[in-house]
LUMGU-549090 format. One record per residue (C-alpha): residue in one letter; x, y, z. Coordinates in steps of 0.001 Angstrom, whole numbers, plus 500000, padded with zeros to 6 digits. Layout:
<recs>
aXYZ...
</recs>
This chain:
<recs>
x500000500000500000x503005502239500969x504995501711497638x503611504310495375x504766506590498000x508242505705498355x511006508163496453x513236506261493704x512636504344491198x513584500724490478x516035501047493662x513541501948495780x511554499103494743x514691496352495123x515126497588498500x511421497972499587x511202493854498147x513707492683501049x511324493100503702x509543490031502623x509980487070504778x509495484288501855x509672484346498309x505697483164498052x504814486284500289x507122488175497799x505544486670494780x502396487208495693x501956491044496897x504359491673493493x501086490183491597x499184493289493335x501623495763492225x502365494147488847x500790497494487203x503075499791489238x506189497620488991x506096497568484968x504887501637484560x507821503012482513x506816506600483108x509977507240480795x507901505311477958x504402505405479182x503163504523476012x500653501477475840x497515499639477330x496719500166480696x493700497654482487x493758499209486166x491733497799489563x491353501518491423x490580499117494810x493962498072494319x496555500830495682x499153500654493361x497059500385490188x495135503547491672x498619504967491795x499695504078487967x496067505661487205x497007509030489214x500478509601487501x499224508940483737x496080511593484736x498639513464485783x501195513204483005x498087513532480357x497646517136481448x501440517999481942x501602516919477631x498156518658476487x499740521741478267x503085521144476786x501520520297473367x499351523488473454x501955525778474731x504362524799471507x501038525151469334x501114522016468075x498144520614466329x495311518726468325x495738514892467306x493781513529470054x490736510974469904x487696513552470321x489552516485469700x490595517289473304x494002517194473260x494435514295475802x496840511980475197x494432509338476818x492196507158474219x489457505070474755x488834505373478442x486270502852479863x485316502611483260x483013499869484484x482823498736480740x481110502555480188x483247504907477443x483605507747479399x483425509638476244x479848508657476590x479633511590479628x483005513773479661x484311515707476999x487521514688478873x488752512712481127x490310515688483038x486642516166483610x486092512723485187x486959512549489053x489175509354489636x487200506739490950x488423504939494396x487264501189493123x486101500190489952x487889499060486254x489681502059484724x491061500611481249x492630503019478276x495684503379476035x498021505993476571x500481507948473453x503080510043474399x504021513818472691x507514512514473026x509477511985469777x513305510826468981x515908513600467298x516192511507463486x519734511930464140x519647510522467926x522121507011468416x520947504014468000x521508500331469587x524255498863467866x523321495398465463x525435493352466915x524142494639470687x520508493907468946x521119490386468026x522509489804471110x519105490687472735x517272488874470226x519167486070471264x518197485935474594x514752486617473913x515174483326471975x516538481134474615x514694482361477608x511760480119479003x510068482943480076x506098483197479078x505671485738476444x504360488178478509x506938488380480597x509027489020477743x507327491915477093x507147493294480334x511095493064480876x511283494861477306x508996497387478530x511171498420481682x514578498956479643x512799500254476450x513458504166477519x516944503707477637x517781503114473881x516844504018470033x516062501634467357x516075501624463415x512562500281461876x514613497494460355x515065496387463994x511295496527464931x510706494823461837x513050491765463131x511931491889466431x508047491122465572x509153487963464044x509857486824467609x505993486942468724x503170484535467670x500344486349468189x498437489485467053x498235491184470223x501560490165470961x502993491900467933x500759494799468419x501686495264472082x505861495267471113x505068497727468403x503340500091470635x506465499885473386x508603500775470854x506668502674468662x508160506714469375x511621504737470114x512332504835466859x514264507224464859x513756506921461436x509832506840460832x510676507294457343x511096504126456944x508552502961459074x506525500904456118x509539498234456192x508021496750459678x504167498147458973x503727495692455848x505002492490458558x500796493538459980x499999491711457084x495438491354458294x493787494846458072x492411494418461102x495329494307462663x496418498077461730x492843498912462476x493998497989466247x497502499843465845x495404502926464750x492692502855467690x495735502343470304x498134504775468896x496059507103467439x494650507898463415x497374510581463137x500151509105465179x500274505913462811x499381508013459916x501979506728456969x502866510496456012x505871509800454231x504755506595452404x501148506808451932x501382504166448273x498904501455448937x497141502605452377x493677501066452688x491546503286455191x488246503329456340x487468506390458691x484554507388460696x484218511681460222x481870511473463430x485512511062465532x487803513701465736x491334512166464956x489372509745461979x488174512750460825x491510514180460604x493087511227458985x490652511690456405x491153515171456029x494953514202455415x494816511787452690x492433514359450753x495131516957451341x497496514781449971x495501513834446469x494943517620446336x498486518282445929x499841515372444353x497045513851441891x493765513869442432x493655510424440855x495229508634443621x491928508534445613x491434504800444050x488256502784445513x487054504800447110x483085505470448855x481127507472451186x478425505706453402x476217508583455434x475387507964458570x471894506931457803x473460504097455769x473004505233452485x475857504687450155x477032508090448737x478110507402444755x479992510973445020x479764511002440967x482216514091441232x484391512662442816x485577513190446552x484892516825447423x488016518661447621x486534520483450639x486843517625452426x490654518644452807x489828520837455510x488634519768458934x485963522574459185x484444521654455515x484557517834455933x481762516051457225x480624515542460639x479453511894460020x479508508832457489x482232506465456630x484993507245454242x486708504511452930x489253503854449654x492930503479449081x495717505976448207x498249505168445401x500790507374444064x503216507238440917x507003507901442161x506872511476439696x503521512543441309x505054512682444967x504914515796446756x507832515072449400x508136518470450793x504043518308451467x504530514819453226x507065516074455011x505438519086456081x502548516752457581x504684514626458746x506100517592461273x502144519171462074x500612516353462704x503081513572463617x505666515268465337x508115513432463853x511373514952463393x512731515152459006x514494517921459060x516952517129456361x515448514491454834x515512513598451203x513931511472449600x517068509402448894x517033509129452723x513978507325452456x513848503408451781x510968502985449205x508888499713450367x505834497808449100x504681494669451127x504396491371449437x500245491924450388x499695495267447949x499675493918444887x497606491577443162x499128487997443076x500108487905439540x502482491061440075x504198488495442979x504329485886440009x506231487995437825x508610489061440733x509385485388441682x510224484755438142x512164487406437970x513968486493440977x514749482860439740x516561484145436859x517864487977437203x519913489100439729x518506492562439962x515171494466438898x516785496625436454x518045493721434287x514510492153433420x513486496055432570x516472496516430295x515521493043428069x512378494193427616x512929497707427045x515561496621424581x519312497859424009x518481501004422482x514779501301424543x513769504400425335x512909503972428773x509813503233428697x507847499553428625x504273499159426639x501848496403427280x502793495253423720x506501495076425057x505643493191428342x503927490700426491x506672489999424279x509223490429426649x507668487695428792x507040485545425969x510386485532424642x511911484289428554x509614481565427886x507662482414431470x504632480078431386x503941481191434632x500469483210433226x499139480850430934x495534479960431015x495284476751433681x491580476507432952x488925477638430304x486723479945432869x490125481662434300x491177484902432468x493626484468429705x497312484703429614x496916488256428128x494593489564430564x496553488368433409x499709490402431987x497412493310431412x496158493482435126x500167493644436003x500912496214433445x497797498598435248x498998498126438195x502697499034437162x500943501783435123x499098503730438096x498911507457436734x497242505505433747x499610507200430779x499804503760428852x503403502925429162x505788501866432593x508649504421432894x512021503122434679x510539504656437796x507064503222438046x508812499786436958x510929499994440322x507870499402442390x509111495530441610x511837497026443249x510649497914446430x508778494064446416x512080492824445722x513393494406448711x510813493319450655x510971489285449464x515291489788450065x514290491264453494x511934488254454429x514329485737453409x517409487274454482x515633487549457952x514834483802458921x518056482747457743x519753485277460057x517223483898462629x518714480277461517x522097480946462046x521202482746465956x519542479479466285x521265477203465287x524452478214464313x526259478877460824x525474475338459627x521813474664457493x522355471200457674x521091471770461661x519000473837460889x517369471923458156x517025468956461061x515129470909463403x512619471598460331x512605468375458939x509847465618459674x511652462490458877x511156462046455348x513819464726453596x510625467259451953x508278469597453503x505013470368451924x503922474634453049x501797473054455765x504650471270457058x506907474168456676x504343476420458185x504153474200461172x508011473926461496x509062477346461307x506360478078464268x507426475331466008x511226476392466292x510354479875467340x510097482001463961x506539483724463338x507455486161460397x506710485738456591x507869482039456322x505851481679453149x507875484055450702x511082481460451625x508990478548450526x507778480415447643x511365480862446861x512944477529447482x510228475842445522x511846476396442667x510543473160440921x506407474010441975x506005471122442772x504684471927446284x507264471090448561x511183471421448999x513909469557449775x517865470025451649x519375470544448385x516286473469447582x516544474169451111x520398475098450733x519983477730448327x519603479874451231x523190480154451807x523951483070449529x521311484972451597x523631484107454986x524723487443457054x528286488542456715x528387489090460496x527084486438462927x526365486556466572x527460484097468911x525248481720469371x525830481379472968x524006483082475041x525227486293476587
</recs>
């Protein structure tokens, strides 16, 4: 009961825990003040699920009430833009007590007097962000923390929790988010790591290279409620954002706002999909389009849903506009940044399955994306690919990969046209060098995967595949996907496991073998950690 009022921090707590007589009277008032014991009020952002009976948890409810107003004031005094849920500036979302919204009855919860007993559950995001050019962990310090997180028997959740505690006192790149997610089965799990780490890292620029390992929609849906529509807007690389926003909420409203801003500017044609449903449930046709109005907050609509997808040619990006958003409404820090800074990503779930086809052919037999572009294009192209050229570009490598398989399916043309509209997305009839390095960014993104779970193998189980290949293996020297599937969960790995199976099945034939299974030695790391534990 006296805890929360002892000065210190984690010392105070060590020293405070030697009073108990026996570890089970230790381990079971720590229970009590589990709350209190993992508040990071360095990092406080996250999910908080607080019993105000209990003493501690009231005290973990008291300082985030407390902090809440200390960042609204900061946030106003430096005139930064209002992000919050209901437009309130608190940095406290989705508040229930009791299982009641408090939005239901406060405008804010600074109006709502703290309860002594009762369920008090909300997220909490932070105003704090990282300096772009602030130090990072080291890789080889990373891997070594990765490793232990490997080797531990401790439940996932305690995982987490001792992650939590330290995460205030480093920096991270998104390429080490991105790793770290692989290490977590579940959805919640994921989501949870993400948040803890979310305004730890440094370049958000690149923050699509771990958004696109949230593979289910509803998935970001949950990032979005917990963080925040703005916070976890994708300012910098809005290509291929699905969204469906409700205008009756504040920071949905604003999201919305954003993305209209952002067709404004750049094309007005990147708006793809898109619909209007009013709140009565009648489906808007908008047959002029999406109102342009809606670009400002006090024009836009109070209600409805607004739903659609944003895509965006490389030569129709208006960087210094993304950036600008980026700094209003994100916080985020790019000053300086170009847009060579920027790593250019598309997940392997954007585009439609034939435009995968045609990048795991071109993967089998091309060692980069630019070499497929300049056989088709020819040796004195001018730079530009037609549908006439894809198709006998493609028919000349002899891919067979698009061929009819039966007489209802589309035809081997049509499939090739659907790739060359997608590769074509400002519609002008031909695939410049720069449109044609989307494949690019998906061949990043399928080198990433891969390059990932065999670094994972080697932490595992050392530089040799052979061992590796035995902890996989079922007995019989193949693995159909299932079996792979299965495997790869089993020994600990929960990322994209299905772009390396894609890849080693070179022969289609469903399943792979050790000799397929070796090609993944050219995608080994130059520099391995130990795998001994630190």
């Amino acid at each position: 009961r006296l805890l929360p009022s002892v000065p210190g921090a984690i010392e105070a707590q060590y020293i405070t825990g030697m009073i108990f007589r026996s570890p089970a009277e230790f381990a079971k008032t720590h229970y009590l003040m589990q709350n209190f014991v993992n508040l990071n009020i360095h990092n406080p952002t996250g999910h908080y699920k607080l019993e105000l009976a209990n003493c501690s948890d009231y005290a973990v409810a008291e300082r985030l009430l407390l902090l809440d107003r200390w960042e609204a004031a900061v946030d106003q005094k430096h005139g930064r833009k209002d992000t919050s849920l209901r437009g309130n500036r608190s940095h406290i979302r989705n508040e229930v007590f009791q299982g009641r919204a408090l939005g239901a009855d406060y405008g804010s919860v600074a109006e709502w007097k703290l309860a002594e007993h009762g369920d008090f559950e909300f997220d909490y995001i932070s105003n704090t962000r990282p300096r772009r050019t602030a130090d990072v962990l080291s890789d080889d310090l990373w891997d070594t923390i990765l490793l232990e997180l490997y080797n531990t028997d401790c439940p996932d959740e305690d995982r987490i929790a001792a992650l939590r505690s330290i995460s205030h006192t480093f920096f991270l790149r998104a390429s080490h988010i991105r790793a770290l997610i692989g290490y977590f089965k579940t959805e919640k799990q994921r989501a949870d790591i993400l948040i803890i780490f979310y305004l730890r890292i440094v370049d958000m620029h690149n923050a699509k290279m771990f958004r696109v390992r949230f593979e289910n929609h509803e998935e970001v849906v949950a990032l979005q409620r917990r963080l925040g529509y703005a916070s976890f807007f994708p300012f910098l690389q809005p290509e291929n954002a699905k969204f469906e926003l409700n205008f009756a909420v504040y920071d949905q409203r604003l999201a919305a706002t954003l993305f209209v801003q952002l067709a404004v500017k750049e094309k007005y044609q990147n708006l793809r999909e898109y619909g209007y449903t009013r709140a009565n449930g009648v489906e808007d046709p908008l047959p002029l389009g999406v109102p342009k109005s809606w670009a400002d907050m006090n024009t836009a609509p109070k209600e409805g849903v607004f739903r659609g997808v944003y895509r965006c040619a490389p030569e129709d990006r208006n960087f210094s506009l993304r950036k600008e958003l980026a700094t209003t409404y994100g916080y985020f820090d790019v000053d300086g940044l170009t847009e060579r800074d920027v790593n250019w990503w598309t997940g392997l779930t954007e585009p439609p399955e034939d435009v995968i086809n045609l990048l795991e052919f071109f993967i089998s037999r091309f060692d980069n994306i630019e070499q497929p572009f300049l056989k088709i294009d020819g040796v004195d192209g001018n730079g530009f690919i037609t549908l006439r050229e894809l198709l006998e570009g493609l028919e000349e490598m002899k891919c067979t990969k698009f061929n009819r398989k039966d007489k209802s399916g589309p035809t081997k043309e049509q499939r090739i046209e659907s790739i060359f509209r997608y590769l074509d997305p400002g519609g002008e009839g031909s695939v410049s060098r720069e449109e044609w390095n989307i494949l690019d960014q998906l061949w990043k993104e399928f080198d990433k995967s891969i390059r990932e779970f065999v670094h994972f193998l080697t932490l595992s189980f050392g530089d040799s595949l052979s061992d590796a290949w035995d902890a996989l293996d079922n007995g019989d020297g193949e693995l159909e996907e299932e079996e792979w599937q299965a495997a790869v969960s089993r020994i600990g790995y929960f990322g994209p496991a299905h772009v390396v199976f894609a890849l080693l099945d070179t022969t289609d034939d469903g399943n792979i073998s050790y000799e397929e299974f070796e090609v993944l030695e050219k995608y080994k790391p130059h520099r391995v950690a130990s795998a001994e534990p630190a």
